[in-house]
Structures are given as C-alpha cells and as structure tokens.
C-alpha positions, 0 to 999 in steps of 0.5 A: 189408178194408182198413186206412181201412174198418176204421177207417171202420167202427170210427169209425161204432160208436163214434159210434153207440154214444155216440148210442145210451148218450146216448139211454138215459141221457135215458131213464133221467132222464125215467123217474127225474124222473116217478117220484120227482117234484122233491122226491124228485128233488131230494134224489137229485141232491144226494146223488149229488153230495155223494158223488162229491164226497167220493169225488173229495176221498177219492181225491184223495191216496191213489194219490200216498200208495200210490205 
C-alpha cells in the first residue's frame, strides 16, 4: 500500500469517525431534552457548566505551582 493511500485512508476514518461521534452526541441531546423535559434540562446544563467552570478556574495555576 502506498504512502498517499494509507494517508487517503486515515483521513477518510478520521472524517467518518467525527461525523459518526457528531451524529450520536445529537442523539444523546435529543434523547437527554425529551426526557428530562426544559426545566430539568435547564438545571443539567447549567450545573455541567458551573462545573467545567470551576474545573477549568481549579486547574488553572496548579500545573505552573506543580512544575
């Protein structure tokens, strides 16, 4: 096999895989929304981002402390 095939190939998985990881995550939202409904919704979303927040703020000077 040759060196622009292989990388033909790679490059076609690599762009299915996205589209394919891109199709189950909305999905997993639409799945997600009908079930909780757009209060219980609501309150997920805002949780999952106040703790990526504070993760992201955590994380922020503790691997220039560590080094």
């Amino acid at each position: 096999m040759s060196l622009a095939r292989r990388v033909s190939y790679n490059t076609t998985a690599q762009v299915v895989g996205r589209l394919l990881a891109a199709a189950a995550s909305v999905g997993v939202l639409r799945m997600s929304t009908r079930y909780l409904g757009v209060d219980k919704y609501g309150d997920y979303v805002t949780a999952s981002a106040l703790v990526l927040l504070l993760t992201t703020l955590a994380d922020w000077g503790l691997v220039t402390i560590s080094a």
